[in-house]
BABA-939857 format. One record per residue (C-alpha): x, y, z; residue in three letters. Coordinates in steps of 0.02 Angstrom, whole numbers, plus 50000, padded with zeros to 5 digits. Layout:
# BABA-939857
XYZAla ...
END
This chain:
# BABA-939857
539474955751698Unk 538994954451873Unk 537364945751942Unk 536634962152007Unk 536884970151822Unk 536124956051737Unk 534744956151858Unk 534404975851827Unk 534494970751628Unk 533334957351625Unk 532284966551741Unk 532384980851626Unk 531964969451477Unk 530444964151585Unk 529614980151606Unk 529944984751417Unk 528944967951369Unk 527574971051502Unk 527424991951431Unk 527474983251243Unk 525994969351295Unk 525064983551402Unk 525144994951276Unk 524424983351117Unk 523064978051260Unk 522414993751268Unk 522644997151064Unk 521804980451054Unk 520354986351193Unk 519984999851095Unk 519844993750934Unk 518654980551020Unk 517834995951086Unk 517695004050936Unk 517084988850842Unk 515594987650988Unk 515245006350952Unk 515005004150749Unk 513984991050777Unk 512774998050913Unk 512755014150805Unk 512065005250678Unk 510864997750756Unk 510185012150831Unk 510345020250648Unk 509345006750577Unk 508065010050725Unk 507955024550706Unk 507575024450523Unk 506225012350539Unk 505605023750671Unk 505645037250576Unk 504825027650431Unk 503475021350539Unk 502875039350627Unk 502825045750435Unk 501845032650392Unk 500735030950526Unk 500765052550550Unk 500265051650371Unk 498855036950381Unk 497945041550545Unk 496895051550499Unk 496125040050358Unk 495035029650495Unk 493875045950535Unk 492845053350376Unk 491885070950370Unk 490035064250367Unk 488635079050331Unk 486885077150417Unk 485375080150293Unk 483555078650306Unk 482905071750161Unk 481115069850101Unk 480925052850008Unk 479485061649857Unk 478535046949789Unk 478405057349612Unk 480585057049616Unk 480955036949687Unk 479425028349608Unk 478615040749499Unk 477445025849420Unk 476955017849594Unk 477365002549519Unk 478744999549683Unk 479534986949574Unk 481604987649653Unk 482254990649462Unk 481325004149447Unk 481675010749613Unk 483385007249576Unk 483435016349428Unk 482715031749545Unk 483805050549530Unk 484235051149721Unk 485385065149685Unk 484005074649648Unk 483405073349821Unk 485205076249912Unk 485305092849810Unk 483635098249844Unk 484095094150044Unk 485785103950033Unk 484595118149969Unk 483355119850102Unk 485245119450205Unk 485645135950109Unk 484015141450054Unk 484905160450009Unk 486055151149878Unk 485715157449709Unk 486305152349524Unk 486885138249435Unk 488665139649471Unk 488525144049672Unk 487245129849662Unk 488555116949585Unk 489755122049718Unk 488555120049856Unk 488535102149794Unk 490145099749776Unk 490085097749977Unk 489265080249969Unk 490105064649893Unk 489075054649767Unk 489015041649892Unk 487505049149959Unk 486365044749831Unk 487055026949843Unk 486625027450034Unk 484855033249986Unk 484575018549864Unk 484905006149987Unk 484005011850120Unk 482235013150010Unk 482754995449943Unk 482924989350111Unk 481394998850196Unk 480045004050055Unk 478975013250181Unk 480265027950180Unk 479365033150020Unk 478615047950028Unk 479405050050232Unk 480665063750289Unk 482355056450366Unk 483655063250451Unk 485195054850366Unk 487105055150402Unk 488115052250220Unk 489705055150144Unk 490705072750147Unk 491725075549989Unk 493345071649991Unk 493785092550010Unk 492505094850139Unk 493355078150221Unk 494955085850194Unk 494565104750256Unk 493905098450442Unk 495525087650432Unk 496675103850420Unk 497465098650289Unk 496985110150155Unk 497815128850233Unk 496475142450272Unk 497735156950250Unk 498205152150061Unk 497505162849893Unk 495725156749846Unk 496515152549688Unk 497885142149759Unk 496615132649844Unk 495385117749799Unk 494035125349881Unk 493425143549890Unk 493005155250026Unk 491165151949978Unk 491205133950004Unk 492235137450160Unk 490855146550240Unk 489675134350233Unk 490825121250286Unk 490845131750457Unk 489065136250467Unk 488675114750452Unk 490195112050594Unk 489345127050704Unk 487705118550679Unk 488375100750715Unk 487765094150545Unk 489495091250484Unk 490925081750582Unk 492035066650592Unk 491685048850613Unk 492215031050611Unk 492745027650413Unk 492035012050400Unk 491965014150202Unk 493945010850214Unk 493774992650283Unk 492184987450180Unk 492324996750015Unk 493194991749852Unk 494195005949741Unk 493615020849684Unk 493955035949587Unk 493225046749725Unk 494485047349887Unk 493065046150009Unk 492295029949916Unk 493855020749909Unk 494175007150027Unk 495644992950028Unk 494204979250076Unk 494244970949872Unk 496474972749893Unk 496404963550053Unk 495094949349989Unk 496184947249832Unk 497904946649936Unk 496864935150027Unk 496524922749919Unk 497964925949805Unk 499244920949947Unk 497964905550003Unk 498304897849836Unk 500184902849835Unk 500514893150025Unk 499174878749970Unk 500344876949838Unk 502154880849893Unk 502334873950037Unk 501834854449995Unk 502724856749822Unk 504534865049919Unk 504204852450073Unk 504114838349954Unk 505694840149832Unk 506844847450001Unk 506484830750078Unk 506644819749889Unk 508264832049869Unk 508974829350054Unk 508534810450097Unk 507914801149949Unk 509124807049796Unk 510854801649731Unk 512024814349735Unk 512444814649541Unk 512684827149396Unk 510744830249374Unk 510184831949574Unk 511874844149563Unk 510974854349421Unk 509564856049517Unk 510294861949657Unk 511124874949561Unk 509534881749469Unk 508544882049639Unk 509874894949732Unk 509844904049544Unk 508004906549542Unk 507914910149726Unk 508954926049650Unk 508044929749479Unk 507004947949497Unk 505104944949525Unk 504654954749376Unk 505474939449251Unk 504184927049364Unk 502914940249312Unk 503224938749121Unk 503234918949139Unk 501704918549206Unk 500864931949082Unk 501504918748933Unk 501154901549009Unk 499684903249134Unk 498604917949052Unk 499254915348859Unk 499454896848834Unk 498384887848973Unk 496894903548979Unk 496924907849147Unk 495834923949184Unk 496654937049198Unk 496684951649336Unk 496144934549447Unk 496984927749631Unk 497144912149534Unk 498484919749442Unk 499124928249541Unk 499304913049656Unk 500234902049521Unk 501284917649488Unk 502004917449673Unk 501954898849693Unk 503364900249559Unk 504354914349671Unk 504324906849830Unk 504704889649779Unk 506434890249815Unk 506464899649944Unk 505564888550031Unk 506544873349960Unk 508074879650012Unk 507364885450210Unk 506524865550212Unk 508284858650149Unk 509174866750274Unk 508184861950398Unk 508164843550380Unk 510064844450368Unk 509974852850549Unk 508994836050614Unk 510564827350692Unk 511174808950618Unk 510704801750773Unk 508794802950759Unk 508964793250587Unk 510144779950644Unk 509134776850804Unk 507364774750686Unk 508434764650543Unk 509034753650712Unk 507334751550764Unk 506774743050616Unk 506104756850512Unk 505964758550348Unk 506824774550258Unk 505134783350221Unk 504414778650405Unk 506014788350464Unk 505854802050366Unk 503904804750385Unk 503894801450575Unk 505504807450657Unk 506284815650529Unk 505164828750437Unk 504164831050634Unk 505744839350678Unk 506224848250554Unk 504424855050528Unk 504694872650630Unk 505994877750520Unk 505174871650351Unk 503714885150427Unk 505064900150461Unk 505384895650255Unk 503594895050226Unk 503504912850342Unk 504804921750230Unk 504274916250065Unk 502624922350088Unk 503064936750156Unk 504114940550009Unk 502624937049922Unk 501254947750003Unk 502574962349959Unk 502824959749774Unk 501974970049659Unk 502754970849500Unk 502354951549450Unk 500714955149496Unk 500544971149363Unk 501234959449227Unk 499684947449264Unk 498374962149270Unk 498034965249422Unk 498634983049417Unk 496864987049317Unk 495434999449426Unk 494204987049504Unk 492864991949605Unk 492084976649639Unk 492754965249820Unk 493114948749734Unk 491914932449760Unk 493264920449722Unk 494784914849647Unk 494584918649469Unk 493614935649479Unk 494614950849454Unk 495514958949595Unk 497144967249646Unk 498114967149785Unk 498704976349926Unk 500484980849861Unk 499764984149696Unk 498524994449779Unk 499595006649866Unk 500635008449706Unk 498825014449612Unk 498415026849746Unk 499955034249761Unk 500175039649584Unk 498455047849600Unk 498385066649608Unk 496895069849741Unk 497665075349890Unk 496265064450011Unk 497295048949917Unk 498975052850009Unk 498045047050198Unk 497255032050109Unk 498815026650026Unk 499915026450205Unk 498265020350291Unk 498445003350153Unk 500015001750218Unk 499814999850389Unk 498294984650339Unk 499484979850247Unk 500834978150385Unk 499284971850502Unk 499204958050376Unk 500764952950411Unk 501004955150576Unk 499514942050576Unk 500074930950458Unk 501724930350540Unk 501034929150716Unk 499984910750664Unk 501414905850558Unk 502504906950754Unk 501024898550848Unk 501104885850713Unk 502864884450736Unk 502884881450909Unk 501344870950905Unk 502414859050819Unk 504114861350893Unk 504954845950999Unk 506534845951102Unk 507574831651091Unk 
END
C-alpha cells in the first residue's frame, strides 16, 4: 500500500473516531440537558405546590382577621343589672344582660312580631354581647341605669353573610339564614350599624363552641410553654450525651448499642412517644393531664435524638486540628472540649435544636394521646393547667361543622406558621451570634 493510500485510510479512520466522539458528546449533552431539565421541573413543581398550598391557605384564612360587629344602644335598667341595689359585683355578675341586648335589637325592629320572628331577630347577635355588657358595668358601675351606644359581636351567620360567603341566590331552605334575617342584615349595613372590623377576639380569646368567640390565644400560650419545657429540656440533655458519645466514650459493644437505638428512635412514629408518655408520665408518676408539662416531657422524648444526632455530627465537623492545638497547649480534655471544641460546633448543635423543635411544634397526635385534644376555653396560667396546642387546635376546628370554622381553622395555620417563622428566625440570629471562622 502506498503512503498516499494509507494516509487517505488513517485519515478516514480519523474522521470516523472524531463523528463517533462528536456524536456521544452531543448524546452525552443532552442527557446532561435533560437531567438539568427534570431537576428544574421539579423544583418549580414543588414551588408551585407550596404556592398553591399557601394562596389556599391564606385565600381561605384572610378573611378571619375582620369580624361583623352590630352597633346597639343599650339602656343599662337598674331593676334588670342590680335589681336589689345592693351593687355587690356577684350579684351584678349574676345580672341577665341578654335581656337587655334583646330588648335593644327590638327597639332596632320595633315592627317584629312573635316568638319565633323574635328568636330569629336574635339570632343576629352572638352571645358574646352579654359578656361585653358584664364587663363593662363591672369595670364602670355608673353605666347603671345610663344608655350606651355599644359595638359587640355579630353571629357567626351575620359574620359570615357580609363576608359573601353564604350565596344570596340559593333556596331559603338550602340556606342557614332566611330571607327574613337577610333583610335586616341590609337594613343594619344601610344604616351603618352593622360592618366589619379588626377581630381582635382571634388573638386574645381561648376556644369556643361559637365561631365568632373562638380565638387561638389559649393554643398559642400552651404551644408556648409546651415547647419552652421541650428545648429547656432537649437541648442540654442531646448537647450533653452527643459530646459524652463523640469525645468522652470508648467505642465498645454498649456505646455501639446506643448508637443504634438513637438513629432507631429518631425513626419510631410520634404517636408510640404519645402512648409512652400517657403510661409513664400521666399513669405512673401523676402528671396532670391536658397540661404543657406533659406535653413538654412528651416531645423532650421525640426530639432527643434528633437533636443528638444534629450535635454529634457537628462536633465530628470541628477539624482534628483545633483539638490537637488545645491538647498541645496544655489543656486538659474537658477544657478542650468546653472551650474550643463545643464553641464551634455550637451553630450546628442549634440548626439540630431548630429542626427538632420544629418537628415538634407540628406534632399532634402525641399530644391527643396526653389529652390535650379535650375543648378548653380557658388561656392557660402555667405549665400544669390544661391547654392544647396549635396543631391540635387546627385538627379540632376542622372537624367542626360551622361553616365560620373553615376561615378560623386556615387563619390558625398561618399563627401557626408565624410561630415558626419566629422561632426559626431567633434560632438563625442565635446561630450566627455564636458562629466563629477559623
Amino acid at each position: 500500500m502506498s503512503e498516499s493510500t494509507h494516509a487517505a485510510a488513517l485519515s478516514a479512520a480519523q474522521q470516523r473516531t472524531r463523528q463517533l466522539v462528536e456524536k456521544s458528546l452531543k448524546r452525552r449533552y443532552r442527557a446532561e440537558w435533560r437531567f438539568k431539565a427534570y431537576g428544574i421541573g421539579a423544583v418549580l413543581a414543588g414551588l408551585l405546590a407550596v404556592g398553591f398550598l399557601f394562596v389556599s391557605i391564606i385565600g381561605t384564612g384572610i378573611s378571619v382577621f375582620r369580624q361583623a360587629y352590630v352597633q346597639i344602644e343599650v339602656e343599662y335598667a337598674a331593676d334588670v343589672v342590680d335589681p336589689a341595689g345592693t351593687r355587690k359585683p356577684d350579684d351584678l355578675r349574676g345580672a341577665d344582660y341578654m335581656a337587655l341586648v334583646k330588648r335593644a335589637m327590638r327597639e332596632q325592629f320595633p315592627d317584629v312580631e312573635g316568638r319565633a320572628n323574635l328568636k330569629q331577630l336574635y339570632a343576629l347577635v352572638s352571645d358574646a354581647a352579654a359578656v361585653e355588657m358584664q364587663k363593662h358595668v363591672l369595670a364602670d358601675q355608673s353605666v347603671i341605669g345610663t344608655r350606651q351606644v355599644l359595638w359587640v359581636l355579630a353571629s357567626d351567620e351575620t359574620d359570615q353573610v357580609l363576608k359573601g360567603k353564604i350565596e344570596r341566590e340559593l333556596p331559603e331552605l338550602q340556606r342557614t339564614i332566611n330571607d327574613q334575617q337577610l333583610a335586616w342584615i341590609d337594613a343594619l349595613s344601610a344604616a351603618g350599624k352593622l360592618e366589619l372590623r379588626f377581630n381582635k377576639v382571634f388573638f386574645t380569646a381561648g376556644d369556643s363552641r361559637e365561631p365568632e368567640q373562638a380565638g387561638v390565644w389559649g393554643a398559642v400560650k400552651g404551644s408556648f410553654y409546651t415547647l419552652f419545657i421541650t428545648l429547656l429540656l432537649s437541648f442540654p440533655i442531646g448537647v450533653a450525651a452527643a459530646v459524652y458519645l463523640e469525645e468522652f466514650a470508648k467505642h465498645n459493644r454498649f456505646t455501639d448499642l446506643i448508637e443504634v437505638n438513637i438513629n432507631n428512635l429518631a425513626a419510631v412514629p410520634s404517636i408510640v412517644f404519645g402512648l409512652l408518655g400517657l403510661a409513664v408520665f400521666i399513669q405512673f408518676f401523676g402528671v396532670p393531664r391536658s397540661a404543657p408539662l406533659a406535653g413538654g416531657l412528651v416531645l423532650t422524648l421525640m426530639t432527643l435524638p434528633t437533636i443528638i444526632i444534629a450535635s454529634r455530627a457537628a462536633l465530628k465537623g470541628v477539624p482534628p486540628s483545633i483539638r490537637e492545638a488545645a491538647l498541645g497547649m496544655g489543656a486538659s480534655q474537658v477544657q478542650m472540649v468546653a472551650h474550643h471544641v463545643l464553641p464551634l460546633a455550637m451553630p450546628g448543635m442549634l440548626t439540630g435544636a431548630i429542626i427538632g423543635m420544629a418537628r415538634a411544634l407540628g406534632e399532634s397526635a402525641p399530644l391527643l394521646m396526653i389529652g390535650m385534644v379535650a375543648f378548653i376555653v380557658d388561656v392557660p396560667g402555667g405549665i400544669t393547667d390544661p391547654s392544647t396546642a396549635l396543631p391540635v387546635q387546627v385538627y379540632l376546628w376542622a372537624d367542626s361543622p360551622e361553616r365560620a370554622f373553615l376561615e378560623r381553622t386556615s387563619g390558625a395555620i398561618m399563627v401557626l406558621l408565624g410561630f415558626l417563622l419566629v422561632m426559626n428566625a431567633s434560632a438563625v440570629l442565635l446561630r450566627q451570634k455564636f458562629e466563629r471562622r477559623w
